[in-house]
DRENDO-1510 file (C-alpha; in Angstrom, 1 decimal, always signed):
<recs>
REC; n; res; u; v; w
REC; 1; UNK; -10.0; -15.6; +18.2 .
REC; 2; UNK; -7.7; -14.8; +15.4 .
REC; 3; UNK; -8.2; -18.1; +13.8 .
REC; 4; UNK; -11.5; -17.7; +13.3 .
REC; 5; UNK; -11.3; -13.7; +12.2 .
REC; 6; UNK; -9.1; -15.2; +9.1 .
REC; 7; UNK; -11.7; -18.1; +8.7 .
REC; 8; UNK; -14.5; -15.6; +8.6 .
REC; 9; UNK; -12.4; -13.7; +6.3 .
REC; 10; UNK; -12.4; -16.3; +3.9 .
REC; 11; UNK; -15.9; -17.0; +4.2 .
REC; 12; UNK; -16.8; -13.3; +3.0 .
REC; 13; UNK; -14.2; -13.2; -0.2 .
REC; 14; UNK; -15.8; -17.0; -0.9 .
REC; 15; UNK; -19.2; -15.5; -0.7 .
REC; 16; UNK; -18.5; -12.2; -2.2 .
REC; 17; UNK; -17.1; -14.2; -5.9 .
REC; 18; UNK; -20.6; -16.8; -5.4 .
REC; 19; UNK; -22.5; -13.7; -5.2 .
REC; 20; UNK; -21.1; -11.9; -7.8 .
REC; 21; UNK; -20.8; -15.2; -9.7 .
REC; 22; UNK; -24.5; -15.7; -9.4 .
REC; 23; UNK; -26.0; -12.3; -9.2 .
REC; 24; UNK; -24.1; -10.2; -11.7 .
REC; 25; UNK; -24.4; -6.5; -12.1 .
REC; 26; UNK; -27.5; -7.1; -9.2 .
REC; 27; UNK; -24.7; -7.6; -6.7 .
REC; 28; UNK; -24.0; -3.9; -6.4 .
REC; 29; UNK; -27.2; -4.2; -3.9 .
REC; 30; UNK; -24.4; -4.9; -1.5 .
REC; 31; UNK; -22.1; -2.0; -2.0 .
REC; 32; UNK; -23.5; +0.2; +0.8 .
REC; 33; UNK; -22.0; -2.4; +2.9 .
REC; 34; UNK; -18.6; -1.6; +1.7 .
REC; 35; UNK; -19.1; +1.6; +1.9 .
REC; 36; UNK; -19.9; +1.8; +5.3 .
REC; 37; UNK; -16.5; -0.3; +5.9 .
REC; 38; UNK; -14.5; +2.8; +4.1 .
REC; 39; UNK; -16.4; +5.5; +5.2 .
REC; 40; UNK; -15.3; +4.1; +9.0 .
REC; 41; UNK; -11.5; +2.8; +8.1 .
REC; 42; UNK; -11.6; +7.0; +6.7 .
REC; 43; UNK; -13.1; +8.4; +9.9 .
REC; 44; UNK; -10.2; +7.0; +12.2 .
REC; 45; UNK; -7.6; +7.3; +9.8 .
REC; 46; UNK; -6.3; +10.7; +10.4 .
REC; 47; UNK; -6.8; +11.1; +14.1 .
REC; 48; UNK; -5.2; +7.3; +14.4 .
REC; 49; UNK; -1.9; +8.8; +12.2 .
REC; 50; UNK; -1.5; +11.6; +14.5 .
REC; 51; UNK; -1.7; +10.4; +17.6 .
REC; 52; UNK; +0.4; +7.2; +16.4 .
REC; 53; UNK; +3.3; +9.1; +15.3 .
REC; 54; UNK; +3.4; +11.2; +17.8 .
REC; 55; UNK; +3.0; +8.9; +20.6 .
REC; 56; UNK; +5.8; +6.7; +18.4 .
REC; 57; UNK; +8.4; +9.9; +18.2 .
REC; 58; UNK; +8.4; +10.7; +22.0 .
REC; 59; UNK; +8.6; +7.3; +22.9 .
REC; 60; UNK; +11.5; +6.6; +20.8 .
REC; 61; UNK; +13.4; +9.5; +23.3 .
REC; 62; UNK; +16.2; +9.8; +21.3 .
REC; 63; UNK; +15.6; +12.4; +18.8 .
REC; 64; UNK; +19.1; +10.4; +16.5 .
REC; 65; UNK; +17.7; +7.1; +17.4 .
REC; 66; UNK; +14.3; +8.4; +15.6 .
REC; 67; UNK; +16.5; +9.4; +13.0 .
REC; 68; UNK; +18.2; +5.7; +12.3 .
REC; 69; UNK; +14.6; +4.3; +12.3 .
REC; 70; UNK; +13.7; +6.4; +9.4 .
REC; 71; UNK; +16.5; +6.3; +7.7 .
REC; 72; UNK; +16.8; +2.3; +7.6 .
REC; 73; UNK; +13.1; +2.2; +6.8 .
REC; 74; UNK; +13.9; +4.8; +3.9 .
REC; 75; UNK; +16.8; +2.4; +2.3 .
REC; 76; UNK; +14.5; -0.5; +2.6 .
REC; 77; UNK; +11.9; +1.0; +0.8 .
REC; 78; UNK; +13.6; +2.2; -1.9 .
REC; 79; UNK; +16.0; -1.1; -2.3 .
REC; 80; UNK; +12.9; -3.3; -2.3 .
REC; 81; UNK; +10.3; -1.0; -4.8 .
REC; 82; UNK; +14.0; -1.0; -7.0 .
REC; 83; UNK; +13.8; -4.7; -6.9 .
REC; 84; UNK; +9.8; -5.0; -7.6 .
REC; 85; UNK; +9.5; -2.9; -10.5 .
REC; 86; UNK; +12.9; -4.7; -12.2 .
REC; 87; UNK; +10.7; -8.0; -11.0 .
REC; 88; UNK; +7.9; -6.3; -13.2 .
REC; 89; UNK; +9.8; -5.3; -16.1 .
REC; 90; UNK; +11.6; -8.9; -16.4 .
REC; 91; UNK; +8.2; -11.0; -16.5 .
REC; 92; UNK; +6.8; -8.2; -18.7 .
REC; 93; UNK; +9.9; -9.3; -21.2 .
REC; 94; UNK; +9.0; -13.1; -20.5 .
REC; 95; UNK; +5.6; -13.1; -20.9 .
REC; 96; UNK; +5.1; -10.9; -23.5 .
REC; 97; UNK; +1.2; -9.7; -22.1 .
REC; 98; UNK; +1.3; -7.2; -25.2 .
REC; 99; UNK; +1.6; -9.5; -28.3 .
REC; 100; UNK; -1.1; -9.9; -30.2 .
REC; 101; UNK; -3.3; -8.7; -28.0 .
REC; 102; UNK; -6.3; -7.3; -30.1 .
REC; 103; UNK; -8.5; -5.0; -27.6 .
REC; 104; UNK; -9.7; -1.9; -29.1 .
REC; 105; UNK; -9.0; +1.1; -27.3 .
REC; 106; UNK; -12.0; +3.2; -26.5 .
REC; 107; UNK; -12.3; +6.7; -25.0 .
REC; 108; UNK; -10.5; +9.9; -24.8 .
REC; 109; UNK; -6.8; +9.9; -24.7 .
REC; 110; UNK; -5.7; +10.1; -21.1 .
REC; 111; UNK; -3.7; +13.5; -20.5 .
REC; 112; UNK; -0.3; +13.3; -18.6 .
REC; 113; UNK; -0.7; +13.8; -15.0 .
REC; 114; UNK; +1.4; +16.7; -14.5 .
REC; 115; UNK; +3.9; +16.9; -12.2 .
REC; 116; UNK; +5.4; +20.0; -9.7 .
REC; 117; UNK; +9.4; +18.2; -10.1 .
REC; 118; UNK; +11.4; +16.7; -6.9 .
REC; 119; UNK; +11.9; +20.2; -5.5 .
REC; 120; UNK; +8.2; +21.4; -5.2 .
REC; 121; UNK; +7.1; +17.6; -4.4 .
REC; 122; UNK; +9.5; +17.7; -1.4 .
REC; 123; UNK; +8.5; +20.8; -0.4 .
REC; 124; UNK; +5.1; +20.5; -0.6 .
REC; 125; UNK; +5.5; +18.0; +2.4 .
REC; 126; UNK; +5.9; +20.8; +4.7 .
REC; 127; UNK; +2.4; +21.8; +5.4 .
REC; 128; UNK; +1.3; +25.8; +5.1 .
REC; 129; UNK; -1.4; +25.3; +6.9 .
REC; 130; UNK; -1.1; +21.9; +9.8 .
REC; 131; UNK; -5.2; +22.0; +10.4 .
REC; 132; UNK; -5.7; +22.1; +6.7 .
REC; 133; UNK; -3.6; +19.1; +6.1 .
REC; 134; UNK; -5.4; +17.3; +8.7 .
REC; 135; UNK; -9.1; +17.9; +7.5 .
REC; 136; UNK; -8.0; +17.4; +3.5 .
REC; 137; UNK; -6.0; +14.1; +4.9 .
REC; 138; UNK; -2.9; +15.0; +3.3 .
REC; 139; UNK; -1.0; +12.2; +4.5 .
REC; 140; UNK; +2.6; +13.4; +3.8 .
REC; 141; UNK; +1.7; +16.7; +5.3 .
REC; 142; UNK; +0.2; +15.0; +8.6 .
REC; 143; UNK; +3.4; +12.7; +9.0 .
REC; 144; UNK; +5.7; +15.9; +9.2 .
REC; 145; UNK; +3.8; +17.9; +11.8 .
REC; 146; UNK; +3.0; +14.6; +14.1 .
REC; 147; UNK; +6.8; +13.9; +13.7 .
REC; 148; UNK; +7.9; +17.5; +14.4 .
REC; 149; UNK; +5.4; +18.3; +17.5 .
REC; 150; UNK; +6.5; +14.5; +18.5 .
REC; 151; UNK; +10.9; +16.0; +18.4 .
REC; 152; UNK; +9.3; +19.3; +19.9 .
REC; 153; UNK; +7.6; +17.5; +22.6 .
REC; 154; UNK; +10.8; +15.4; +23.7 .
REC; 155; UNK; +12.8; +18.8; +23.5 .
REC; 156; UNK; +10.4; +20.4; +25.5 .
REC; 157; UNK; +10.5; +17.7; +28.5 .
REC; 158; UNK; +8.2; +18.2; +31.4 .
REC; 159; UNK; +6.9; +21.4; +31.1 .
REC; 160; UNK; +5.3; +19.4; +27.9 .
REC; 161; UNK; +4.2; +16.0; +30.0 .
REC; 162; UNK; +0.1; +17.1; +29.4 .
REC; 163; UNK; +0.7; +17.3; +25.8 .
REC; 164; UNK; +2.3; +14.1; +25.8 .
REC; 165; UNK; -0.3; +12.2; +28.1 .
REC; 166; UNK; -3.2; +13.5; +25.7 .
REC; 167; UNK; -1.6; +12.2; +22.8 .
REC; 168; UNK; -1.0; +8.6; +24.4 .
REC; 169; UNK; -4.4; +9.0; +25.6 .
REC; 170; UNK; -5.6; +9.8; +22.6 .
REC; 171; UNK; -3.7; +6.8; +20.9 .
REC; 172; UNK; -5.2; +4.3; +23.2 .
REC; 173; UNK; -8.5; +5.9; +22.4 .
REC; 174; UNK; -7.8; +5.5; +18.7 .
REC; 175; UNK; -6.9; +1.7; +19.0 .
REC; 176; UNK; -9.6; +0.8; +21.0 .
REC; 177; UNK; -12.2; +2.4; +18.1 .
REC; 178; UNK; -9.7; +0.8; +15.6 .
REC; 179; UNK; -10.7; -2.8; +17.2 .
REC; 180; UNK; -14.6; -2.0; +17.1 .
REC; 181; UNK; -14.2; -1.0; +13.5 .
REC; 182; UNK; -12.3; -4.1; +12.5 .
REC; 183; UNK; -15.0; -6.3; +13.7 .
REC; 184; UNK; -16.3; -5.3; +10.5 .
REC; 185; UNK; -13.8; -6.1; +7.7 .
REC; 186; UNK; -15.5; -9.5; +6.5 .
REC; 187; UNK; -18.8; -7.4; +6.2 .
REC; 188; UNK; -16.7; -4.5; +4.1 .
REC; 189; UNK; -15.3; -7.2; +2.4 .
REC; 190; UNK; -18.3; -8.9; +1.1 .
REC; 191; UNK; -19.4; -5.7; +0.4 .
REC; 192; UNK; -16.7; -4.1; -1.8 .
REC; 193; UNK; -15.8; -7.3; -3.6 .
REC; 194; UNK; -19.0; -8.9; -4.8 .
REC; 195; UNK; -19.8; -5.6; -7.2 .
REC; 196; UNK; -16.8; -5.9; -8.2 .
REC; 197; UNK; -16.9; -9.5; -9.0 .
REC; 198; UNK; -20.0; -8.9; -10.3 .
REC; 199; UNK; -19.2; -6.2; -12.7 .
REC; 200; UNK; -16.2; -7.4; -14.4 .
REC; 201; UNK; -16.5; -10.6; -16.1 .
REC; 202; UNK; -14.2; -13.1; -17.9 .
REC; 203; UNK; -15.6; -10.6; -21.2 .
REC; 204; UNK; -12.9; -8.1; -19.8 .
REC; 205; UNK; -10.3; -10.1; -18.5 .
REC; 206; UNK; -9.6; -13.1; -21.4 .
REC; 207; UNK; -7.9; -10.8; -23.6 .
REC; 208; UNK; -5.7; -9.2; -21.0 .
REC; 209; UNK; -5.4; -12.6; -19.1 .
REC; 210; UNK; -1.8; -12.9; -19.5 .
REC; 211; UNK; -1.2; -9.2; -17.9 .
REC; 212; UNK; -2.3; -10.6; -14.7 .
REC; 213; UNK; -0.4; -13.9; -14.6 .
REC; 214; UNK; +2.8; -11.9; -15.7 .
REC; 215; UNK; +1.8; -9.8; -12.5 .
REC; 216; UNK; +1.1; -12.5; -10.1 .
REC; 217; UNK; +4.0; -14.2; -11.0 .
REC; 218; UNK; +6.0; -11.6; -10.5 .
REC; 219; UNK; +4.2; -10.7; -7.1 .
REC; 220; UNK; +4.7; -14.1; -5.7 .
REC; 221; UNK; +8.3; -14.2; -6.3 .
REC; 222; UNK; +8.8; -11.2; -4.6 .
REC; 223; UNK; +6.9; -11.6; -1.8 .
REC; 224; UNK; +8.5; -15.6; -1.7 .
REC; 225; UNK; +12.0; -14.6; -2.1 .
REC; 226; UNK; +12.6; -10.6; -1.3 .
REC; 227; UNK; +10.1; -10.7; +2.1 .
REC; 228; UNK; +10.9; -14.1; +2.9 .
REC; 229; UNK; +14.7; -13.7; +2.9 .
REC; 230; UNK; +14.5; -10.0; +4.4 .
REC; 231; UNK; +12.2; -10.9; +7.6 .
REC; 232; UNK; +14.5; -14.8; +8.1 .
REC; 233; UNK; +17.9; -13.0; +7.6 .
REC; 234; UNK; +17.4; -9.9; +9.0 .
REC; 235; UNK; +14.0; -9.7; +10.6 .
REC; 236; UNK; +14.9; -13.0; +12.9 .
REC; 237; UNK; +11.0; -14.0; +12.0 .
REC; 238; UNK; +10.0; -17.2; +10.7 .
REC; 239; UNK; +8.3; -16.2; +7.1 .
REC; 240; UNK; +5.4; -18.1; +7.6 .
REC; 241; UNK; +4.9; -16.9; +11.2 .
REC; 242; UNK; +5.3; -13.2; +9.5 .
REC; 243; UNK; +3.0; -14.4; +6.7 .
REC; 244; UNK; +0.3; -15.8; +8.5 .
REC; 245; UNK; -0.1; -12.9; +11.0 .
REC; 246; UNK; -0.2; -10.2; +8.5 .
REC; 247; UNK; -2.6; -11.9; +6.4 .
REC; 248; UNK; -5.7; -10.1; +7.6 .
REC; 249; UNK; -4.5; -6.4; +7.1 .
REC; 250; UNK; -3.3; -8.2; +3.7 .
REC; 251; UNK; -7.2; -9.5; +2.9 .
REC; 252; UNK; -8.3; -5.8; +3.7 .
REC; 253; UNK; -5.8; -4.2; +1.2 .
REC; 254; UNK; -7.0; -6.5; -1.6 .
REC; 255; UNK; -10.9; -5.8; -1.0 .
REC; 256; UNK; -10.3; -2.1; -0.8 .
REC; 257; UNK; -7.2; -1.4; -2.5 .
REC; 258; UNK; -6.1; +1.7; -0.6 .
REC; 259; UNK; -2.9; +0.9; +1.8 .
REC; 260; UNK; -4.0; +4.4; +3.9 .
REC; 261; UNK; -7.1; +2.8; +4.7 .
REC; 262; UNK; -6.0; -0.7; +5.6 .
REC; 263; UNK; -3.6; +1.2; +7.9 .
REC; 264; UNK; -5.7; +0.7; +10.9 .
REC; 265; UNK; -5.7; -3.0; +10.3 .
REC; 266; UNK; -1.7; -3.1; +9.7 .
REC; 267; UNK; -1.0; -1.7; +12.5 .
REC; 268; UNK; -3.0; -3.9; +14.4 .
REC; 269; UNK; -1.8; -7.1; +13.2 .
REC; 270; UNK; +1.5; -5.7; +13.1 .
REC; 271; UNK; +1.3; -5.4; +17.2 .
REC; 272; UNK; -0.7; -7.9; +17.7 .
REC; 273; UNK; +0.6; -11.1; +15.3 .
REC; 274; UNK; +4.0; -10.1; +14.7 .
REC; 275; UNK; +5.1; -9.0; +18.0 .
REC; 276; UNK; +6.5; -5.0; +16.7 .
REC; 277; UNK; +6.6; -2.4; +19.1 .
REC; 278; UNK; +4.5; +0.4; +18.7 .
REC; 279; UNK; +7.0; +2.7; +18.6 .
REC; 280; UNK; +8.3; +1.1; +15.2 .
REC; 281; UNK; +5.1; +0.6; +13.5 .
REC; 282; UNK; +3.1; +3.7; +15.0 .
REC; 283; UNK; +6.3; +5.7; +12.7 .
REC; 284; UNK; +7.2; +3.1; +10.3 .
REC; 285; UNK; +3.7; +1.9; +8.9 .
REC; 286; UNK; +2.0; +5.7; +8.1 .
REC; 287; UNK; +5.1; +6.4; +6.2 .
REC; 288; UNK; +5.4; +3.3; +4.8 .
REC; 289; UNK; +1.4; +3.6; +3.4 .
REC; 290; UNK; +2.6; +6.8; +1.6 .
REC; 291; UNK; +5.9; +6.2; +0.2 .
REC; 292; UNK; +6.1; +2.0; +0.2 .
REC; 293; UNK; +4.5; +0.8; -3.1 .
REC; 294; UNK; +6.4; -2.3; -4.2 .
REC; 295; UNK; +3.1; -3.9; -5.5 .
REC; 296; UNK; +2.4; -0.9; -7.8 .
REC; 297; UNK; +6.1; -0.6; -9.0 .
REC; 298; UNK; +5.3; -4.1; -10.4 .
REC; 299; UNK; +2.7; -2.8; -11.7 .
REC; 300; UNK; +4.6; -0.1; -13.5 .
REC; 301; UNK; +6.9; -2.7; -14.9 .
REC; 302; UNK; +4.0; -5.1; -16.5 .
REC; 303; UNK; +1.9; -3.0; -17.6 .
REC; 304; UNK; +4.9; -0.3; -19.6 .
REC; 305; UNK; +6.3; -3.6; -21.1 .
REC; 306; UNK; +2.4; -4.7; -22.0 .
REC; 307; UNK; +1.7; -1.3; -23.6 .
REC; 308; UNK; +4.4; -0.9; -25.5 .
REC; 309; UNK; +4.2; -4.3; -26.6 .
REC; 310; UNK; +0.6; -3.5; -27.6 .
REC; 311; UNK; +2.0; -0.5; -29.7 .
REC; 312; UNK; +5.0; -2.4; -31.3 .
REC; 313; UNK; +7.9; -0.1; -29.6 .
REC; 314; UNK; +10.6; -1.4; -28.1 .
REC; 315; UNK; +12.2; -0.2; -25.2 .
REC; 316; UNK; +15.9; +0.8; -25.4 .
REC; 317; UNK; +18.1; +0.3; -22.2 .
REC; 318; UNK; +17.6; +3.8; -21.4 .
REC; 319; UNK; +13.9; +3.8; -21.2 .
REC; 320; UNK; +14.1; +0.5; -19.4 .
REC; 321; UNK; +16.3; +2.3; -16.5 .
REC; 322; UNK; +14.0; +5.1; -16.7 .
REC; 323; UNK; +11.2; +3.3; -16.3 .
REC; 324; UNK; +12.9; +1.3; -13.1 .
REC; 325; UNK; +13.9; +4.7; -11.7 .
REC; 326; UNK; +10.0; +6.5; -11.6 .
REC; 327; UNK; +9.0; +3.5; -10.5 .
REC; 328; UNK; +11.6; +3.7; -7.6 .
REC; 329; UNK; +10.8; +7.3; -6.8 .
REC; 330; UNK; +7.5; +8.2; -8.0 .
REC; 331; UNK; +6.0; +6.3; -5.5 .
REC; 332; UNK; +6.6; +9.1; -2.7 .
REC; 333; UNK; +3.6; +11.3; -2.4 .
REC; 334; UNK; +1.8; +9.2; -4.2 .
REC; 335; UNK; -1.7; +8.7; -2.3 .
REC; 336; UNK; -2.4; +5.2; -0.9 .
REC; 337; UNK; -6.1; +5.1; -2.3 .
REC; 338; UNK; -7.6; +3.3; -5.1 .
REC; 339; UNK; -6.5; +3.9; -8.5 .
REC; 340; UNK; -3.4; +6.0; -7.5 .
REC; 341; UNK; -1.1; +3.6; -9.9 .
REC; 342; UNK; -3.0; +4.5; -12.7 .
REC; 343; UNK; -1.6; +8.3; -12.4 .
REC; 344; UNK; +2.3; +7.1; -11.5 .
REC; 345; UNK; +1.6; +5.1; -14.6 .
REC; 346; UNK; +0.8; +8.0; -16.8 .
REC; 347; UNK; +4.0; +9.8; -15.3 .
REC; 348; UNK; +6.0; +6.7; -17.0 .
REC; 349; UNK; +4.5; +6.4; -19.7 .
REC; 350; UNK; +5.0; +9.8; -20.7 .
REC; 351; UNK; +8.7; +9.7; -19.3 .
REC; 352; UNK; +9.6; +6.9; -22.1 .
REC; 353; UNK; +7.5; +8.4; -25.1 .
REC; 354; UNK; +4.7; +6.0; -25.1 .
REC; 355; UNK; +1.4; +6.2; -25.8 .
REC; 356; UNK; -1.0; +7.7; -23.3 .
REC; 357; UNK; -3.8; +6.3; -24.9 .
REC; 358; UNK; -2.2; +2.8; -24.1 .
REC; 359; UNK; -4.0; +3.4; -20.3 .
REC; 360; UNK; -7.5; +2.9; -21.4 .
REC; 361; UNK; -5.8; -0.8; -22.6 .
REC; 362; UNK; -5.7; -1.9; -19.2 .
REC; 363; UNK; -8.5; +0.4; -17.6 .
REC; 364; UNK; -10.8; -2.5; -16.8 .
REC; 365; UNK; -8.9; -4.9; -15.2 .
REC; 366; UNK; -7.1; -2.1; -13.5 .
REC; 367; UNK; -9.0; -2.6; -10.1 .
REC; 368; UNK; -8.1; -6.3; -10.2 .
REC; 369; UNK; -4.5; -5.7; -10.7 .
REC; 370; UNK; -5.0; -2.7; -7.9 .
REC; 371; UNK; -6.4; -5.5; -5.5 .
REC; 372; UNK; -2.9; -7.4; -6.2 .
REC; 373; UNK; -0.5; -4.3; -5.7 .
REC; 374; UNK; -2.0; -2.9; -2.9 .
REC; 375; UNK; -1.9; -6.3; -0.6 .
REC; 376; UNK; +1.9; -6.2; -1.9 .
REC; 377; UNK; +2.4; -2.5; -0.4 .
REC; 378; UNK; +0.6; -3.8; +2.7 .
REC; 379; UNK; +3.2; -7.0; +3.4 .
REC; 380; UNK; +6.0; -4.7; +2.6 .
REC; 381; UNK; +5.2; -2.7; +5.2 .
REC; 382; UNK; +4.9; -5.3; +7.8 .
REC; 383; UNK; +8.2; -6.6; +6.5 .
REC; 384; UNK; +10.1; -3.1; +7.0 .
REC; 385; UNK; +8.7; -2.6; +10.7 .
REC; 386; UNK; +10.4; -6.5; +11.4 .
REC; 387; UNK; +13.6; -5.8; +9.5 .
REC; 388; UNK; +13.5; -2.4; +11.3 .
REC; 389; UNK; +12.8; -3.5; +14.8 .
REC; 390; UNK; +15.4; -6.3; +15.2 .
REC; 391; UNK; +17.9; -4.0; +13.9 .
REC; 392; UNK; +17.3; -1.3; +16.4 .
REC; 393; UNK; +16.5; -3.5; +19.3 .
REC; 394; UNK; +15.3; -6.7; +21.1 .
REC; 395; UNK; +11.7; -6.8; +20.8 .
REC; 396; UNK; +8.5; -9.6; +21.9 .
REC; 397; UNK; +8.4; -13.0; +20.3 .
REC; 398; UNK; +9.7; -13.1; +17.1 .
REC; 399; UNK; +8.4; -16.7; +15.6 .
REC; 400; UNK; +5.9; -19.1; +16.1 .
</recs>
């Protein structure tokens, strides 16, 4: 059955580029199929997260144990977006996507995004208001109330059993819907690709060709060498095993490029294919959605050493590490949807003195290089919930 879910898979991005290929712009006639995809990946997304993590927090008993399982999946984020975005900045330097590059740059001057500083972003993750962070989908928000009623539950005991039992029941509930929905990803996929394809033609990307191949480059060698090593050394999982069964929730990340809304998928392939608990990934894989953005801290890497080749600067060794720190750290809070790395990036580029206007350089192949980063995030999540399983505890099969 799963076989032939990935073979229909490739059937829909094969006929979404034909389509696109062949139709042009008169492929958007398709997009209300997509839409329909992410209007129902949105509609289970928020119930899914907080019955997840809440089901994943009570189950995990311990309230310390809970505490190790964030805190290694903390570390491992934040050693493996430090490694991605020095990945980014490298084959930035070896490709040199910015020289001689001659694309005009149209538009209005992008403002900087304007940021609240680590002390209101941290505290803006306690929600005021929990029902309001649940019907604006503030993610962060959501996370810290399912984790806190999940520690107050456990506290509680039995005197809090009913509250308990409707959250599993609700979780079950939410997988089940989660499995109807998914039946659909080669349709959503067909439909949010061949627009796309459609739209943006080899007119947009020659000129900024070598921005992308710096970026694949630099994606395959850290999904090859970081992920493989990380799930074989300490995630006891044959790589390809890992590979092949997260490659699904990876083909829904790079049709819709929004790591929230593959979330549903992740998880499920996650269970399913790689044999996590769901008390690891029910925790691990919402916060990893928010805070785990390797893909788009390569991103931030080629694209600061592309624009400020563009503009003729060079980067000292201090703008270089700042550029590897944001990159590192701006990624928490940012939202998982499409087009979020285009506001870190403003952040950076405003952090090093460069050029805001240097954004509207890479505007139009930003949703192809979106499609790239967010399949990253979405296989460095899986990889955390391995790595963090085996080192908690024994857990189902772990290879092929």
């Amino acid at each position: 059955m799963r076989k032939n879910f990935v073979l229909h898979i490739l059937a829909a991005f094969i006929l979404a580029v034909l389509a696109g290929w062949i139709f042009g712009e008169r492929a958007v006639v398709v997009q209300p199929l997509g839409d329909l995809f992410l209007r129902l990946i949105k509609f289970i997304i928020v119930p899914l997260i907080l019955s997840t993590i809440i089901v994943g927090v009570t189950g995990a008993g311990d309230v310390k144990k809970l505490g190790r399982l964030g805190g290694k999946a903390v570390v491992y984020f934040l050693v493996t977006s430090f490694i991605a975005i020095a990945l980014g900045l490298f084959a930035g330097f070896v490709f040199q996507p910015g020289a001689g590059v001659e694309v005009a740059v149209q538009g209005e001057a992008v403002e900087a995004a304007e940021t609240e500083g680590v002390i209101a972003t941290l505290l803006n993750i306690i929600p005021t208001n929990p029902f309001e962070a649940l019907t604006t989908g503030a993610v962060l928000q959501i996370i810290f109330f399912a984790i806190f009623m999940g520690i107050g539950i456990s506290l509680v005991g039995e005197k809090a059993a009913p509250v308990q039992r409707f959250f599993e029941g609700m979780a079950e509930v939410m997988y089940k819907i989660t499995g109807i929905v998914m039946k659909l990803v080669p349709l959503g996929i067909f439909g949010l690709l061949a627009p796309i394809v459609g739209t943006y033609g080899a007119s947009v990307l020659l000129p900024l060709i070598k921005v992308i191949i710096a970026m694949v480059v630099a994606i395959i060698v850290h999904v090859a060498l970081v992920y493989s090593t990380a799930v074989k050394t300490f995630g006891k999982m044959n790589p390809l095993h890992f590979f092949k069964g997260i490659f699904p929730a990876a083909s829904v990340a790079f049709a819709t490029c929004s790591s929230s809304g593959t979330l549903p998928v992740t998880m499920k392939n996650t269970e399913e294919n790689l044999g996590v608990s769901k008390t690891t990934t029910s925790f691990i894989l919402p916060l990893g959605a928010t805070i785990n953005m390797d893909g788009t801290a390569i991103y931030q890497g080629v694209t600061v050493m592309f624009i400020a080749q563009y503009f003729g600067t060079e980067l000292t060794f201090a703008q270089i590490l700042i550029v590897a720190l944001m990159g590192t750290l701006a990624s928490i809070g940012t939202a998982g949807v499409p087009g979020a790395g285009l506001v870190m990036l403003t952040m950076t580029l405003a952090a090093v003195n460069l050029p805001l206007e240097g954004i509207a350089l890479i505007a139009g192949i930003d949703r192809v290089l979106d499609m790239f980063r967010t399949s990253v995030n979405i296989v460095g999540d899986a990889s955390a919930c391995v790595v963090v399983e085996q080192g908690s505890e024994p857990t189902a099969q772990k290879t092929a």
